[in-house]
N, C-alpha and C positions, 0 to 999 in steps of 0.2 A: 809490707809486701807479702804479696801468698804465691807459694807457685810450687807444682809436682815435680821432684826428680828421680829417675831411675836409680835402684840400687842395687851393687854386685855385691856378693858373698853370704844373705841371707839364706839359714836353711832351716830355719822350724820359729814358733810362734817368740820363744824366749829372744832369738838374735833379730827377730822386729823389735821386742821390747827392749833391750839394749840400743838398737839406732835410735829409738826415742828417747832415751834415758840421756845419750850420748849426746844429742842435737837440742834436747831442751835443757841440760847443762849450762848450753852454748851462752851465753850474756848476749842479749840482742835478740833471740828465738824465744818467739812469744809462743807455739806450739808448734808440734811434729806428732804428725799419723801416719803410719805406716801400714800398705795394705801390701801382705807376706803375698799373696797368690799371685798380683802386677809386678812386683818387687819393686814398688813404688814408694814415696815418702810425698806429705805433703806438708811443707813445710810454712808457716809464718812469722815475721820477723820485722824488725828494726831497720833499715838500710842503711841508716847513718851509723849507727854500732855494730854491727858484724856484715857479715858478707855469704855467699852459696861456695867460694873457695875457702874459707877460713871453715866453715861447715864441715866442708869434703875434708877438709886436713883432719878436724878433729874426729874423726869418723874411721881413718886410714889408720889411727893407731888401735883402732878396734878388730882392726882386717875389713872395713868394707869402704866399698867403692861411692861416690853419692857423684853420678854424671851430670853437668852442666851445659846446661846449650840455649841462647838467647833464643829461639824458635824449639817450639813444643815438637812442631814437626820433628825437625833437628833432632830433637833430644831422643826422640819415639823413633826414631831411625835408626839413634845411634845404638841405644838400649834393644834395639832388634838385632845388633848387628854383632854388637858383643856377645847377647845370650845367643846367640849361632855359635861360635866361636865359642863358648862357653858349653855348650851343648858336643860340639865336636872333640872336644877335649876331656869332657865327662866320658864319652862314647868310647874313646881312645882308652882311657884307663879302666873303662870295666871290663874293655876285651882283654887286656893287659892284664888288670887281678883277676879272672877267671880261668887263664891262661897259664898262671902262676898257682893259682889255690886249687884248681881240680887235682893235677897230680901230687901237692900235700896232702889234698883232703884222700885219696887213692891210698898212700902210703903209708896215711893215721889209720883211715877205716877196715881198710880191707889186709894191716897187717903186712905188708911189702916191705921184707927186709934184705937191707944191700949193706956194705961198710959204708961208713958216716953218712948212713940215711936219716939222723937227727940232725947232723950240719945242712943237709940236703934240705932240709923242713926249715930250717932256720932261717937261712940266709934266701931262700923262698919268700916266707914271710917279711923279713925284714924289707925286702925288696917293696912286696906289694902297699907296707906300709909308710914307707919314706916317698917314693916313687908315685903309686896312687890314691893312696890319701895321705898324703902329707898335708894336705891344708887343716884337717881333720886334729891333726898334732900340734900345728903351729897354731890355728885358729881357738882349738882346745884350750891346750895350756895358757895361752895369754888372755883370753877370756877367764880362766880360774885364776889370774896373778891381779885381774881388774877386777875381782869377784863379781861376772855378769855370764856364769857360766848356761852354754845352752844346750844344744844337740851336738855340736863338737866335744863338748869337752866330755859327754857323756861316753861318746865312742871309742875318745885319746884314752879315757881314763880304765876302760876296760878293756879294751885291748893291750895296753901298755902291760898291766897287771900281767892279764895270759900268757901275753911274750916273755915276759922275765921271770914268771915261774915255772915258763918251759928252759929258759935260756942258762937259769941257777941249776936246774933238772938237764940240763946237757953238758954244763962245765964241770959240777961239782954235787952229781947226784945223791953220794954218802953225806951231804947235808943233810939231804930230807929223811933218808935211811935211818941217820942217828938220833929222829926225831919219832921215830916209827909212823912215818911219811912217803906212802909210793911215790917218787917222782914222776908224774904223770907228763904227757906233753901233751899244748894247748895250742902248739902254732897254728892249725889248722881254724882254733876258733879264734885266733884274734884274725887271720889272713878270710878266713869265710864271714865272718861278723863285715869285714872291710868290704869285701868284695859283695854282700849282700845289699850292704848300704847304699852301694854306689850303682846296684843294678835300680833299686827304689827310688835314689834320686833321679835317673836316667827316664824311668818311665812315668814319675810324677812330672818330669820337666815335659817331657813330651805333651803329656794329658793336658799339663797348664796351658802350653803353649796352643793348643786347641780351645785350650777355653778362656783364652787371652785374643782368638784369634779375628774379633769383631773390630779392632783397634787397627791391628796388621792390614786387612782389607780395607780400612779407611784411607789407611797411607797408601797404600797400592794404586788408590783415585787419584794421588796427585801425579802429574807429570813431571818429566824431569827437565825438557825443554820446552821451549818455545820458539813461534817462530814471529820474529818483527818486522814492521814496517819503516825503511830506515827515511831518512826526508827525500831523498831523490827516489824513493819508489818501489825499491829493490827488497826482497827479502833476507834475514837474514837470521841462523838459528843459532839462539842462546840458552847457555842454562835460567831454567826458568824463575830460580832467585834472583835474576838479574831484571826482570819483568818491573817496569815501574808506572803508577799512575800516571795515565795520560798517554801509555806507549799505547801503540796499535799493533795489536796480535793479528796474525793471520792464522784461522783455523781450520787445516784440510778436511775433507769428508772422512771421517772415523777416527779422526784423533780427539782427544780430551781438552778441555775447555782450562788455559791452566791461570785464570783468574777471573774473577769477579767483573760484568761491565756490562758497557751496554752495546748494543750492532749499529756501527756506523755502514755498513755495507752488506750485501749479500741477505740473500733469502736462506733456510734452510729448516729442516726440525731436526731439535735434541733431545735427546735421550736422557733427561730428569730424574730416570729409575732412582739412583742413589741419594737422590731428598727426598723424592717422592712417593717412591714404592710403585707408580705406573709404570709398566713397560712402552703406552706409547710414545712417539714423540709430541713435542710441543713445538706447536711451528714458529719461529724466530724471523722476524723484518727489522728492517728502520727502526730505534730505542726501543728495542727489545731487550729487557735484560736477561744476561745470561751467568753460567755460575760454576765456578773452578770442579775439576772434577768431573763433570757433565760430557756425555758425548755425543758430538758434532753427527748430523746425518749425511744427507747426499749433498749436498753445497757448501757451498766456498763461504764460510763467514770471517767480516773483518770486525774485531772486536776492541773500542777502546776500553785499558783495563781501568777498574776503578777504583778495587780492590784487591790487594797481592797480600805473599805468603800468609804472615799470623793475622790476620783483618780477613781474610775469604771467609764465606757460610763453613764450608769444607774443614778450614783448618778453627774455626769454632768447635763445627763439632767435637772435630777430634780432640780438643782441648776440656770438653764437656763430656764427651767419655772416659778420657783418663782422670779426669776429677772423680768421676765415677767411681772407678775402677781404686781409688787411691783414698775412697771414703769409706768407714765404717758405719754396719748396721748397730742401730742400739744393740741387738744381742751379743756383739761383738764384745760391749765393754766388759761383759762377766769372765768371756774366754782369758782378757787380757790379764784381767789382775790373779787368774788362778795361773796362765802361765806364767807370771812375775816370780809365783815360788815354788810352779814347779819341778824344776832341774834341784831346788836345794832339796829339796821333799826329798825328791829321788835320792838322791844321794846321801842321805840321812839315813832311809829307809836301807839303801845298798850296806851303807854300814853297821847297820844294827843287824841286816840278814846274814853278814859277816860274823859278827858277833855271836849272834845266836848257835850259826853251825859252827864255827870256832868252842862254843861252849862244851860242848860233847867230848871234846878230843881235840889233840895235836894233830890228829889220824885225819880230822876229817876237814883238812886245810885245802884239801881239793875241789870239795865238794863246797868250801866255805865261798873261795876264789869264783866258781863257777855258778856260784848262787846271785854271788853278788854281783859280779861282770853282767850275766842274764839279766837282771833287774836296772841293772843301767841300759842297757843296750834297747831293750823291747819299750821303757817308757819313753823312750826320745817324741817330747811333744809334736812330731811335724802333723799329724793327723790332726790334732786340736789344732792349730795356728792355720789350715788348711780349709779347713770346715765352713768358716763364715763365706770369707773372701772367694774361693774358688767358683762359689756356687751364686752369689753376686757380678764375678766375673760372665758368668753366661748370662745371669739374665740381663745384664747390661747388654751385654753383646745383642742378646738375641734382640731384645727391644728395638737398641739402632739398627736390626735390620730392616724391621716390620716398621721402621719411621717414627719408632718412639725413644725421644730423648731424656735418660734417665738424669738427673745432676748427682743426685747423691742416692748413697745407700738404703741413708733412713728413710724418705721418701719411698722407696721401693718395698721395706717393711711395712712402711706403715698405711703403705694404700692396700694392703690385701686385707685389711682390719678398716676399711671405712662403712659408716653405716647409709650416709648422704652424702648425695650432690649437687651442689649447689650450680646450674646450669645459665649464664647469660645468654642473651638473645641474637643481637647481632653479631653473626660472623661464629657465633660458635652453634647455637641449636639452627642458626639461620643461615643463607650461604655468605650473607657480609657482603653482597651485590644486589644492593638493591637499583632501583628506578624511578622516577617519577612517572607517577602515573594520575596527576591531577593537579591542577594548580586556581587559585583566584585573588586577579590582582585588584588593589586597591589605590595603586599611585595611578595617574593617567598616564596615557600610553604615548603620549611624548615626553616623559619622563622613566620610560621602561627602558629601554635602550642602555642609558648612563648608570640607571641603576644593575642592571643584569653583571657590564661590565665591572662595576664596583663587587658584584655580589662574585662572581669567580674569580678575583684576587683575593677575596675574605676565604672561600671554602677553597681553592688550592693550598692556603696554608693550614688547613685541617684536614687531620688524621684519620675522624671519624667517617666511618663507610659509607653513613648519609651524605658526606660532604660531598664523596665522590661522586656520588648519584647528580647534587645538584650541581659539580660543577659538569656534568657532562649533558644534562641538559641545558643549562646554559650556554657554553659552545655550540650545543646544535642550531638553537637559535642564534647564532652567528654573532654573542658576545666574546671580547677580548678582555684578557685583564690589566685593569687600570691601576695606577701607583694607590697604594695604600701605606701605611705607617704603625706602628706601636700597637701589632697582635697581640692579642690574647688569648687563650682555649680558658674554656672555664669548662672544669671536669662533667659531665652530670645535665647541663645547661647549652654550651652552646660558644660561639666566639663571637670578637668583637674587633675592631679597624676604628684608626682613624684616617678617613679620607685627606687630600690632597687640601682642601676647600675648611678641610676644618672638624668636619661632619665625623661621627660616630656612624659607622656600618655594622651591624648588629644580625644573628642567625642563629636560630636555638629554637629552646624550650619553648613552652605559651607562659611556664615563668619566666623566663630571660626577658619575653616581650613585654610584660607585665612589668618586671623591676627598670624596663627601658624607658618604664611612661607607655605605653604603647596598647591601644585598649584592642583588648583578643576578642574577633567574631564568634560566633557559634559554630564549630567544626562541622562538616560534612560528609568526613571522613570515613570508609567504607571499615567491617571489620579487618583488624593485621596491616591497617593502613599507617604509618605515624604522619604525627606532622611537625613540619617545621613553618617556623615565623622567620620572617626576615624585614625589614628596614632600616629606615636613618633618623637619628635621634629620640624622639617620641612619638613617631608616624611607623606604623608596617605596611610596607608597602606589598607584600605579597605572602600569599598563604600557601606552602606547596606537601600536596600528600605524596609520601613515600610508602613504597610496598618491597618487602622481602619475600624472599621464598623461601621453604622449611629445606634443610637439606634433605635428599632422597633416605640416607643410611637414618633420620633423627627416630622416627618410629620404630624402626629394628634397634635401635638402640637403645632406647628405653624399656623396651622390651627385658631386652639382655639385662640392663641396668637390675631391675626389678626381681629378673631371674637368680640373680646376684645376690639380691637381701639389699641391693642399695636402694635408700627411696630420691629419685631425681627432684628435684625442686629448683624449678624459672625464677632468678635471680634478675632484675631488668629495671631500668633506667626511665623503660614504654611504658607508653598510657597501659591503662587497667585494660580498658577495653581489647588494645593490640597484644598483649601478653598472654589475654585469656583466649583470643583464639590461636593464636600460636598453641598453646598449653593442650588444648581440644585440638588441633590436628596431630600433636605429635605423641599424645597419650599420659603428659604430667598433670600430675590431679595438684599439685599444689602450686603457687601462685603469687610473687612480690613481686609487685610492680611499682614504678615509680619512684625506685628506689635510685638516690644520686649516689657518687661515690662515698662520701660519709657514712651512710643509712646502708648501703649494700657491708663495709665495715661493722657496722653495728650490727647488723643481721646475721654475719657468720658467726660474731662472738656471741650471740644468742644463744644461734644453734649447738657451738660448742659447751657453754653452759648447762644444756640440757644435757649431759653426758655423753651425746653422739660424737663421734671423729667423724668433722666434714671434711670433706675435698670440696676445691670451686676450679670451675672450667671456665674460662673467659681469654679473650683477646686484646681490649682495648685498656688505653689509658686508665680507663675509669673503673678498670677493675685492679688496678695493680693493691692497691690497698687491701682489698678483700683478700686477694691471691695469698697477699702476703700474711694474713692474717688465718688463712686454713691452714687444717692441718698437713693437705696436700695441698698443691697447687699445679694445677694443667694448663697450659698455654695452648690457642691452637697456634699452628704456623702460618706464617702471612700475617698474622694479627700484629699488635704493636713492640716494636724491640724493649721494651719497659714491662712489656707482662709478658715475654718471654725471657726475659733478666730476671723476674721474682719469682717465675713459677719451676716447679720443682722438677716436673714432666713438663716437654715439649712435644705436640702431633709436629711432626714437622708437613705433610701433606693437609692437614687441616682436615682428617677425617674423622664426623664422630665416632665411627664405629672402632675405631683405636683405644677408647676407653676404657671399654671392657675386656677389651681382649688384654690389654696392660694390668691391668686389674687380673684377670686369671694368670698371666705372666706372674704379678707378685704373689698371687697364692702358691702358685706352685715353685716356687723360687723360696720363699719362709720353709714351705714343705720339706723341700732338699736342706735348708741348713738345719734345721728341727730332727732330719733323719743323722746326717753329719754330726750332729755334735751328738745325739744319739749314741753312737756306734763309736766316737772317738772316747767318752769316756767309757762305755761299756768294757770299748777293749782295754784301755788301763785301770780298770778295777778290778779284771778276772786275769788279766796277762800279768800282772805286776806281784798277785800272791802267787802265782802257780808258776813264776820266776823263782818267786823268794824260798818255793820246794812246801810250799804248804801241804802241797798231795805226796810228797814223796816218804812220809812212813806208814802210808794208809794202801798206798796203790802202787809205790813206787817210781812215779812219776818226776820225773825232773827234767827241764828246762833249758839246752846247753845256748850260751851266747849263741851259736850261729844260725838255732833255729828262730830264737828272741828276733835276733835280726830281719832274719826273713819274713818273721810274723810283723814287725814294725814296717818295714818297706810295705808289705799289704797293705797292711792298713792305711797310708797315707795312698796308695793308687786306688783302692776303696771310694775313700774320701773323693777325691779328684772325679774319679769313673763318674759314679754317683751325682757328681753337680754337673756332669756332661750330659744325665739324661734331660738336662734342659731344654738340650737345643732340638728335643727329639720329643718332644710331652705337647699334647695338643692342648692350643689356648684360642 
């Protein structure tokens, strides 16, 4: 089994690597990913040998939280609700240690002397550090007793220090006197290192939660009730978990649609914006389908549901963003394994900078403590552990705004590096509604009737967009569908029935008719026309041409394509002939046609052979293989649940022009974490010696833990700020 759960107490990239370390321990956990910026884990496993309780136990003796909820909704609600709570309680003790450490910091800096104004300082700090960071000490030290030390144990172990060589310097100062040792006091820097920390995490939490905040407004589309139709007629409002297939919802004008179904009653239009990205409405009658989340216009509709909570579009999505959100990009795997060693780094380094100014003198025990506390303090990884994930977090976000659904991380990397696109015909360069618009029959026409009927029970049970065409001319012509038997879809080709009577009902290719027995006329077929063959046994009884239209956006979009550096390439199933006018109206100079699902497979790993990274765009069955086989893969929406299952981006509006603009989206989304990791190691390569007092016998220069601190909280809101120009960068 695979499935994401929320996690409390993570604060920098080493205590992800630990919950992974911890979870894939686990006997029965086949992996664990953890993405630091969602404070997510995605976890896979066993179900017959461990359990997501037995998980969370193993996790709690690490200090962290791992929340469980059989609805992803559930869980994303709940994990909303704790880091509230978590947030208000952050908020509480920074006002609390700032309230506490200004007038220490008053009474170190500026000199302020009263009787027992060092007890005064003491029991100050000790306050701010048992009180508000206490987790900081408990989470610390038992991370250094399970040697999985991170950003806690970094802050316990320098703070601790300061405090008790102020605390030895307040009980028993002719210690350090007989050592020829100023006793110095440091309260101020373990109590401001605490208080600086906690202002860092407060405004990185903030920033996160902004750029977490695409996930939140998804949930916000769900409703909390609903209201039902009871059997006597009466309405009656329930929590909308209680909603079950086959109830009948009543949906007032301006309320939200709170499941999946179709309109047994009433007229009205709804408001789609949130799949769709259209602001108008869409008008809804009689089997009209409608879709959780969505809102109701000026009328009264009655809706039987037909799909509730974890099954809705809605609560897909949601489940397809926190995947998201919960995946790493490849460049992530380097961040991981340099934060695996680096807190021991750190503290290796702390002790040798110890060592070093210790070497000079017994004298210079001050300056040793303070070198070394400063160099722990200022490399607390949370700016590296921040960097990938934050900036993934928006453009996930921003995508599902603009109707594009991102699966995973890599995928979002790796499309801002594609060279081609491998583009199918119907339903993606095409609008996937097509018509008849020619037909010539060969059966005689007292046998047209029985066959038409036979022929729209064959193409109702097909998926393909032609089908629909001909079964909807068929009905106009006042056929019904007749009983048939033992369907088949044959990818690429075409389908097949066995009638009532015995007979083979047959509709495809001119090869389907061909391998039927079935001798193919000489097409008459206009250009962009296709056709289909239809009959029974080795007889075709009718020849019918179909026509699609280009979408309006496919020309500007090729355009853009090209503007890109991508070269688009007509991937299709259609005659040569229908492909290349297609290809000439919408401006693709290059050209596969007649390619079945096999051959459209063998064509992308061509392409990729040739050193290019393809992407392929398609909707139907017959491309799920291809899909599957690119390096991207884009689905449009409406197209089929099988190539929106394998492809990696979803349009959920089914507009081409979403392509490129997804495509500028992951450029500039690589961009920000490219600047991000940038700027997170710059700053621990220049913060980390000029910590350890490298400049201080040249210029004097040195480093004290509470400015380190200060510089380390920056930098992770840096970090963060930085992946928020996402939401604000034109694509």
């Amino acid at each position: 089994m695979k499935a994401t759960f929320p996690i409390t107490g993570m604060m920098c990239a080493v205590c992800a690597g630990t919950v992974e370390r911890v979870l894939r321990s686990e006997k029965g956990v086949e992996n664990a990913a953890v993405n630091l910026a969602a404070e997510t884990v995605e976890v896979s496993w066993d179900p017959e040998v461990t359990t997501p309780e037995r998980m969370a136990e193993a996790l709690k003796g690490d200090g962290y939280e791992m929340i469980i909820e059989k609805s992803a909704v559930k869980a994303a609600l709940r994990a909303r609700d704790e880091e509230e709570r978590r947030y208000k309680d952050l908020r509480r003790k920074v006002i609390l240690a700032w309230i506490l450490t200004l007038p220490i910091a008053a009474v170190c800096m500026i000199h302020i002397h009263f009787p027992g104004e060092q007890w005064f300082m003491c029991i100050g700090t000790l306050i701010v550090m048992t009180v508000c960071g206490n987790r900081f000490f408990i989470n610390g030290f038992r991370s250094l007793i399970r040697r999985h030390p991170g950003m806690d144990a970094l802050v316990a172990v320098s703070t601790t220090v300061s405090f008790l060589f102020s605390l030895v310097s307040t009980i028993r100062p002719s210690l350090w006197t007989e050592q020829a040792v100023v006793p110095s006091m440091y309260y101020e820097t373990a109590a401001m290192v605490i208080a600086f920390v906690l202002t860092g995490k407060l405004m990185e939490t903030r920033a996160r939660r902004s750029a977490g905040s695409a996930i939140a407004d998804l949930m916000g589309l769900t409703p909390t009730e609903a209201q039902i139709r009871l059997p006597d007629g009466s309405l009656e409002r329930v929590p909308v978990s209680e909603v079950r297939p086959g109830v009948i919802v009543c949906v007032s004008p301006g309320e939200r649609i709170p499941a999946d179904g179709k309109v047994v009653e009433g007229v009205s239009a709804v408001n789609e914006s949130m799949l769709t990205g259209e602001p108008l409405g869409v008008e809804k009658t009689l089997g009209s389908k409608v879709f959780a989340g969505t809102i109701n216009g000026n009328g009264t509709l009655f809706v039987e549901a037909l799909s509730v909570g974890n099954t809705t579009r809605l609560a897909r999505i949601i489940e397809n963003v926190r995947h998201a959100y919960g995946s790493k990009a490849p460049v992530q795997k380097l961040v991981d394994r340099i934060a695996g060693i680096f807190v021991p780094a750190v503290m290796l380094i702390s002790l040798i900078t110890f060592g070093v100014w210790i070497s000079f003198g017994l004298d210079k025990l001050p300056m040793a403590i303070l070198a070394a506390a400063s160099v722990l303090v200022i490399a607390c990884p949370c700016a590296l552990g921040l960097a990938t994930p934050t900036a993934i977090m928006v453009g996930v976000g921003r995508g599902a705004r603009h109707g594009v659904l991102v699966k995973d991380a890599e995928a979002l990397e790796l499309l801002a590096d594609i060279d081609l696109l491998a583009i199918d015909k119907t339903g993606t360069l095409t609008e996937g509604r097509p018509v008849v618009t020619d037909c010539r029959w060969f059966a005689e026409e007292s046998e047209r009737r029985r066959f038409l009927d036979l022929l729209t029970a064959l193409e109702q049970g097909n998926a393909h967009p032609l089908a629909g065409a001909i079964t909807a001319w068929a009905k106009e012509s006042g056929a019904s569908p007749a009983p048939l038997g033992r369907f088949e879809y044959i990818p690429g080709e075409g389908a097949t029935a066995v009638t009532a009577d015995g007979e083979t009902i047959w509709a495809g290719s001119s090869e389907l008719a061909r391998r039927m027995g079935a001798e193919v006329t000489e097409n008459d077929a206009k250009p962009g026309e296709g056709t289909v063959y239809a009959g029974l046994n080795g007889t075709c009884c009718v020849r019918i041409n179909v026509t699609d239209t280009l979408r309006p956006e496919a020309v500007e979009t090729v355009k853009e394509l090209k503007g890109l550096g991508i070269e688009p390439v007509l991937l299709t199933g259609d005659s040569e002939s229908t492909a290349l006018h297609i290809a000439r109206l919408s401006g693709i100079g290059r050209v596969i046609a007649e390619a079945k699902p096999e051959r459209k497979l063998e064509v992308i790993e061509e392409l990729k052979k040739t050193g290019k990274r393809v992407a392929m765009a398609g909707d139907g069955i017959n491309d799920a293989a291809a899909l599957a086989a690119a390096d991207v893969s884009i689905a449009m929406g409406g197209g089929s649940d099988i190539a929106m299952e394998v492809a990696q981006l979803t349009i959920v509006r089914a507009d081409l022009a979403q392509i490129p603009m997804a495509v500028r989206l992951s450029r500039a989304t690589l961009k920000v974490i490219r600047q991000n990791l940038f700027w997170a190691f710059i700053y621990n390569i220049i913060g980390i010696p000029v910590a350890a007092g490298v400049l201080y016998p040249a210029f004097g220069l040195m480093l004290t833990p509470m400015f380190a601190s200060a510089a380390m909280a920056f930098s992770s809101v840096c970090v963060v700020t930085n992946s928020l120009r996402l939401k604000r960068v034109s694509i």
